[in-house]
N, C-alpha and C positions, 0 to 999 in steps of 0.2 A: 116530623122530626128534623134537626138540623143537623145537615153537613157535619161532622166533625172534619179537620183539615188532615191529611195523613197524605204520607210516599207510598207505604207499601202496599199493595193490591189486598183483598177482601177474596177469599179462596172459596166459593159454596161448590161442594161435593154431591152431586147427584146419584142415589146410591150411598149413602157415607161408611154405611154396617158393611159392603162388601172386606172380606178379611185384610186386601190389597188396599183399598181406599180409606180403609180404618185406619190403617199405620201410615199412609201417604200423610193424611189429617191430623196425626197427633205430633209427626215429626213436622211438619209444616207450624201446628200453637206451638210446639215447644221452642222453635226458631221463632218468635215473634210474630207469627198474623193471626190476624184475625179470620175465624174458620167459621163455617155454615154448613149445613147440609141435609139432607133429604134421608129418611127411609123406612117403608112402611111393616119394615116388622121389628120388634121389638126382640132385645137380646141383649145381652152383658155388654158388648162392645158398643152398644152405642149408651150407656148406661155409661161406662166408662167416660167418653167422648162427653156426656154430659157434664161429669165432674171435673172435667179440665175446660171449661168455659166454653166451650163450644155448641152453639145454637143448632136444635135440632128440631126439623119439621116433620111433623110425623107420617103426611101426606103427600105424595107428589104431584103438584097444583100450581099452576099459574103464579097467584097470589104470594109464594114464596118468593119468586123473583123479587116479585112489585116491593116486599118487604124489606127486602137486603138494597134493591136499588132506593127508595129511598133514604138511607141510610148512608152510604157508597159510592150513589151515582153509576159510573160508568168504572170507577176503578174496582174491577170486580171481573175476577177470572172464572169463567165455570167449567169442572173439572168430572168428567165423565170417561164410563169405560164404554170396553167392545160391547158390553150386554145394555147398552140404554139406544131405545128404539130411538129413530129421525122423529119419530111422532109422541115424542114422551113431552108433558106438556110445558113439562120446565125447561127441557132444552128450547121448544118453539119461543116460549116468551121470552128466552134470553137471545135468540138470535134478532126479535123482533125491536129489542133494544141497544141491539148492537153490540152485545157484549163480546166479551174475547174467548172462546173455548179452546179448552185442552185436552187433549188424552192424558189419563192418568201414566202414561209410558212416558207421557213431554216431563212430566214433573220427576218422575221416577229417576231419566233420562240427567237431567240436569241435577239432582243429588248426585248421582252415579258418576258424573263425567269429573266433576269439581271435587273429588276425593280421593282416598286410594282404598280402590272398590275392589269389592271379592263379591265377584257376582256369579249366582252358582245359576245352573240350566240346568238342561234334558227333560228327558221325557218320565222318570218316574225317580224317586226319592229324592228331587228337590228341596220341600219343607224338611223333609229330615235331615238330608245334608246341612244345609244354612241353620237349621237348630244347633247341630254342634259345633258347627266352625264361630258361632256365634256365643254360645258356651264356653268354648274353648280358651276363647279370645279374654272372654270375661274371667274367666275363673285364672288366667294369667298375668288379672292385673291390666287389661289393655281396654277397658270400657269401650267397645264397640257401638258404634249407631248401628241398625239394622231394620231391616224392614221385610218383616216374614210370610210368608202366605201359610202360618199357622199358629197355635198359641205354643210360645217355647216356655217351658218349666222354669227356667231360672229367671225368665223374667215376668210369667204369668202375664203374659201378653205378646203382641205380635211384631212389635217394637221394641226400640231401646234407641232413646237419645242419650249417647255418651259424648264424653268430651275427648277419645279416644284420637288415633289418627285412622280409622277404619269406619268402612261401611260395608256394612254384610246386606247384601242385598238380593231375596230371589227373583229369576228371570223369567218370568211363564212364556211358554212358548205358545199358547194358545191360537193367538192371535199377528204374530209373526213380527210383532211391534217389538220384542227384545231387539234388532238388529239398531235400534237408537243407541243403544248402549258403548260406551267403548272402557271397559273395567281394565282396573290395573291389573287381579289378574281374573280371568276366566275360567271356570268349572262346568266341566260337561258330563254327567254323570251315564248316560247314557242316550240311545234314541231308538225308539220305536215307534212304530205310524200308529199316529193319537190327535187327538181333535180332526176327526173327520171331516166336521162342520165346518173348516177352514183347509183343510188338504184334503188336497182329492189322492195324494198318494206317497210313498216314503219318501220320492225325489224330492217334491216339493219343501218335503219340510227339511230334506238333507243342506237342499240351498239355502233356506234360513239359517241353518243350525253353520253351513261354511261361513255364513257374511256375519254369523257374531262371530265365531273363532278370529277370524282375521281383523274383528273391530280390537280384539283385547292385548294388552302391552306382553303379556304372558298369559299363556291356556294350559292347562291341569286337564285331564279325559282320562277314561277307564278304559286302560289298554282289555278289558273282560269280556266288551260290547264290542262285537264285530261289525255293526253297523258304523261305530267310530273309528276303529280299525282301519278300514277301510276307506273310508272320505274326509276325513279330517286328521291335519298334521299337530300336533300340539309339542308346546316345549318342554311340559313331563309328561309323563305317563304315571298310573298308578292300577294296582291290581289287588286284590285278595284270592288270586289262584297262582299268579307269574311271578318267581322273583329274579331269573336269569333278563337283564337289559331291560328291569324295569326302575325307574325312580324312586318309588313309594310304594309296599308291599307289604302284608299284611295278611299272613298265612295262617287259617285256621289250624289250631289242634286238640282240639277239647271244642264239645258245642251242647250245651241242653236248652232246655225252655226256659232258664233263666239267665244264662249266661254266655261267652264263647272265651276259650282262651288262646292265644292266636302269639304267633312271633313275627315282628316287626324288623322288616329289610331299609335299607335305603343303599341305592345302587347295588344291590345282590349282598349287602354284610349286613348280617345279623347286630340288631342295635338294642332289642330287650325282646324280652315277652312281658306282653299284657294281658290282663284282665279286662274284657270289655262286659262293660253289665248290663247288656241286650243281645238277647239273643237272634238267631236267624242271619244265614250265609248275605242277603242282599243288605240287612243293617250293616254287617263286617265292611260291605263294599262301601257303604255311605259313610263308616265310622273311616278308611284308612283316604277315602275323597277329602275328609273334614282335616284329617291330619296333615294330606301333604300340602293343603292351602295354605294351614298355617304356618309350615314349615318351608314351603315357597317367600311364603310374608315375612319368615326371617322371626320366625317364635320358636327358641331353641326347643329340642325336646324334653331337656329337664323340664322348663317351665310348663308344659303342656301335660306331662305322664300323670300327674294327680289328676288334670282335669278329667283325663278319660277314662279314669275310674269313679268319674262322677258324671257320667253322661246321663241325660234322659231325653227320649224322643218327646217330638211333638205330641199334642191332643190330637185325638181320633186316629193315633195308628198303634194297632194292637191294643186298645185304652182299656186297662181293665176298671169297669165303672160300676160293679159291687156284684153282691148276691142277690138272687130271688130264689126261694123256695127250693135252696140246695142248690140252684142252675146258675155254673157262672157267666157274665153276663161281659162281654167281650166288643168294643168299638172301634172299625176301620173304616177309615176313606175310599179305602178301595174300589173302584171304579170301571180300571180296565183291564183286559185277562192275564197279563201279569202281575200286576199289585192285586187280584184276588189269589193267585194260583203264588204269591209270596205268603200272603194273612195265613191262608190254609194250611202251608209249610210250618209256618211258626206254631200254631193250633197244633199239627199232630206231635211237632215235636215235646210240645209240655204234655202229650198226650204217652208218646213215648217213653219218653226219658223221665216223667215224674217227678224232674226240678222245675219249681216254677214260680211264680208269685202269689198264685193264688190260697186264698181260703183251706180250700178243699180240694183231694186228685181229680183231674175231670176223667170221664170212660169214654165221652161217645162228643160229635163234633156235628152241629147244628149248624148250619149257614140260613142265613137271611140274606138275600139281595133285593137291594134296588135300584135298577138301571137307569141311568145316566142320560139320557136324550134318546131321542130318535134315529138320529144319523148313527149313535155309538151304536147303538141295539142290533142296527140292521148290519153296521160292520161287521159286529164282534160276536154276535150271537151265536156263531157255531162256536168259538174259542170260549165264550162264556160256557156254554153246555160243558165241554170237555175240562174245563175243570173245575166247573162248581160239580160235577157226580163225584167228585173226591170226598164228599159229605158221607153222614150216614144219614141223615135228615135235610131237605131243603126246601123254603120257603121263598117264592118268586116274586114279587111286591109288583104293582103298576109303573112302568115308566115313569120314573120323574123325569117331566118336558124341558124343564129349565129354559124356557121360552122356544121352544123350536113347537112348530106343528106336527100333528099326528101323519106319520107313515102307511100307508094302508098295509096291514098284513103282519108290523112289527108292531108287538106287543111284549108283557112279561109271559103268555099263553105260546110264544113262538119260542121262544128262551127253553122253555120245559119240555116242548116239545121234538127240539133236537136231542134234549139230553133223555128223553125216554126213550129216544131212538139209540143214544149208547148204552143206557143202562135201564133197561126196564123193569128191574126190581125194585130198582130204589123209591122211597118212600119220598116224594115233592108233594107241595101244593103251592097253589096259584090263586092267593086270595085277590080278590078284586077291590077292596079296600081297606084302611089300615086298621080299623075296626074287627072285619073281619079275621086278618093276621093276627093282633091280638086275641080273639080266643082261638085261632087256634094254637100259636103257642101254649096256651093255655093247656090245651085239652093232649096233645101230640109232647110234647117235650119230657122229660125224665127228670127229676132230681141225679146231679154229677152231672150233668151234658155239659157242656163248654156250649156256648149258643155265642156264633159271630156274625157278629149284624155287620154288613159290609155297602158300602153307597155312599154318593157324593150330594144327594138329596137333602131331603129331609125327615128320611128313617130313623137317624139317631133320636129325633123327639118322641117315640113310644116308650123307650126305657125308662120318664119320672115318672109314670104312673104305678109301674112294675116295682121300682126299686123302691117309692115312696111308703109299699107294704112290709118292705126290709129293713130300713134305716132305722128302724128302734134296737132292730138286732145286731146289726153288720156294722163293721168299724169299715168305711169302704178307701182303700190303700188305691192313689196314687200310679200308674202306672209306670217301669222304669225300660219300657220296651216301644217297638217303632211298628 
């Protein structure tokens, strides 16, 4: 094939389906290059990626290289994350041609720095934070670019190329690469010791979490997290418990399964009350984070009060994704023992309060988990025990590896095991594969149970088979919760 002549580099994505590297690729074709990329399982997102001209190899193999170089030459950036081994075979043949690689954080890095960036952090409600402030933004008129680590409702994808003066951008901490960043302004939603796999302990990631604060022109933090409190200086603060010396406030006073109604501060004076239409105290914290950004950004509050009675969380937090045989059938990311020990909170309370969105009242709360690596397992497994027995039923799944090696000793059989030691009544099991899980939900579950499937896996794939027996019946509604 011959050379065509061009300036601008030829971008192939190793990995391209990851949720990060999806929206790095599509804002990248929508600016003019030419895209490529790698990845061996199939999904909407790269289906997507498809339809906006973007070549995709469905294999990760040598020969893709060889493909795109003759076509490119040498102008050809390859763009990989923390998860692509030294030994993946596309990275070797690109080194062996000399080509130029990037961390997906270089590219990330360089949007971020060339704008006027709202780049949100922490350690838990990231995606949901940057869902609204990115909502917000939009629904005021202000067409935001953004780049999500989830699917945001308003724009049914993880993106959004606007022609706006913003970029809504999340920061994962995973891998301690945010500290590239220097955002106009910064959002710290909270911190707690997470990604094991990369911190051996809170300090470590405290130091990351100080060297973005002082990358950014202005920082936003949750005066609520005492870990922030405490190590990090920022120039607002914002709360949903404080409103004496705090910036941005945001006081529950009404709260069920399907709502909260809350009065909104700004510097200790009462400014309205709202309606927010999700419910659960840690959404309240992410809903008054997304406000005071925008209101840091100089987006009056009139312009913003509609939007926030039109909020929706991201996919996969609290996701209610239909009926089965009377059972509602509930999807969370949740992963580590706070964001299960928040899902759980939101579950009793439409158990409680019996406002909700569902179908039908649920009586009884189901949890399914599947843990998240090995390193997490072995961290977290007593704080998992302790508050997955807040169940009335629970279902323990195999470790998904997510590339890390097996621990001797940590399993989903260790998991169960602490928690029989708090509560030995309760009704657990520990299927050993997802086959097996499936009947027994089957056989074990109730018509009215709320059943929450919670994991950062790939346990969300058992529910089309379940729900494919429903859809003749079930009109299946949308989730408007986090």
């Amino acid at each position: 094939m011959k050379k065509e002549p061009e300036s601008k580099p030829h971008f192939h994505f190793i990995g391209i389906g990851g949720i990060g590297m999806s929206a790095l690729a599509m804002i990248l074709a929508k600016s003019g290059y030419s895209i490529s990329g790698s990845d061996t399982k199939q999904s909407k997102i790269l289906k997507q990626l498809t339809a906006n001209q973007i070549k995709i190899f469905q294999l990760q193999e040598e020969k893709n290289i060889d493909n795109i170089y003759e076509i490119h030459n040498k102008n050809i950036i390859i763009i990989l994350s923390s998860a692509i081994s030294q030994d993946n075979s596309e990275l070797q043949k690109a080194i062996r041609y000399g080509l130029k690689l990037k961390h997906r954080s270089d590219i990330l890095a360089s949007l971020i720095n060339n704008k006027t960036s709202l780049v949100i952090s922490g350690s838990h409600g990231k995606t949901t934070t940057s869902t609204y402030i990115a909502t917000l933004l939009s629904l005021a008129n202000h067409n935001p670019s953004a780049i999500i680590g989830g699917i945001v409702p308003h724009f049914n994808s993880n993106y959004n190329f606007g022609d706006g003066e913003f970029l809504v951008a999340e920061a994962d901490e995973s891998d301690g690469t945010l500290i590239k960043f220097n955002p106009y302004i910064g959002i710290i939603t909270n911190i707690e010791l997470e990604h094991v796999d990369h911190y051996k302990n809170l300090k470590n990631l405290l130091i990351t979490m100080q060297k973005f604060s002082q990358n950014c022109r202005y920082l936003i933090a949750n005066y609520d997290c005492n870990n922030i409190r405490q190590n990090i200086n920022p120039y607002a603060w914002y709360s949903s418990k404080i409103i004496n010396n705090i910036d941005f406030s945001l006081i529950p006073i009404e709260s069920n399964g399907y709502e909260t109604f809350a009065e909104y501060y700004e510097k200790g004076i009462l400014v309205d009350h709202l309606r927010v239409p999700i419910p659960g105290l840690h959404n309240l914290s992410n809903t008054i984070g997304a406000i005071a950004t925008c209101r840091l950004a100089g987006i009056t509050f009139k312009d913003l009060k509609e939007g926030i009675s039109m909020l929706q969380s991201p996919i996969r937090r609290f996701d209610f994704k239909g009926l089965w045989n009377e059972r509602i059938i509930v999807d969370d990311y949740a992963h580590h023992p706070s964001e299960i020990e928040a899902a759980l909170s939101m579950a009793y309370l439409t158990i409680k309060t019996k406002k909700h969105i569902f179908p039908i009242s649920p009586q009884r709360l189901v949890s399914i988990f599947q843990p998240h690596r090995f390193s997490r397992t072995e961290k977290f497994q007593k704080q998992f025990a302790r508050t997955l027995i807040n169940s009335d039923l629970v279902f323990i799944a195999p470790i998904y590896a997510a590339g890390e090696k097996e621990i001797r000793g940590v399993t989903h059989h260790s998991i169960a095991s602490e928690m029989k030691k708090l509560k030995p009544s309760l009704e657990l099991y520990t299927p050993n594969s997802k086959q097996e899980l499936i009947t027994l939900i089957q056989e074990k579950t109730k018509p009215k149970d709320l059943i929450l499937n919670m994991g950062a896996g790939d346990i969300n794939m058992i529910w089309s088979n379940f729900l494919l027996q429903s859809v003749k019946n079930q009109s299946i509604k949308r989730n408007y919760v986090a």
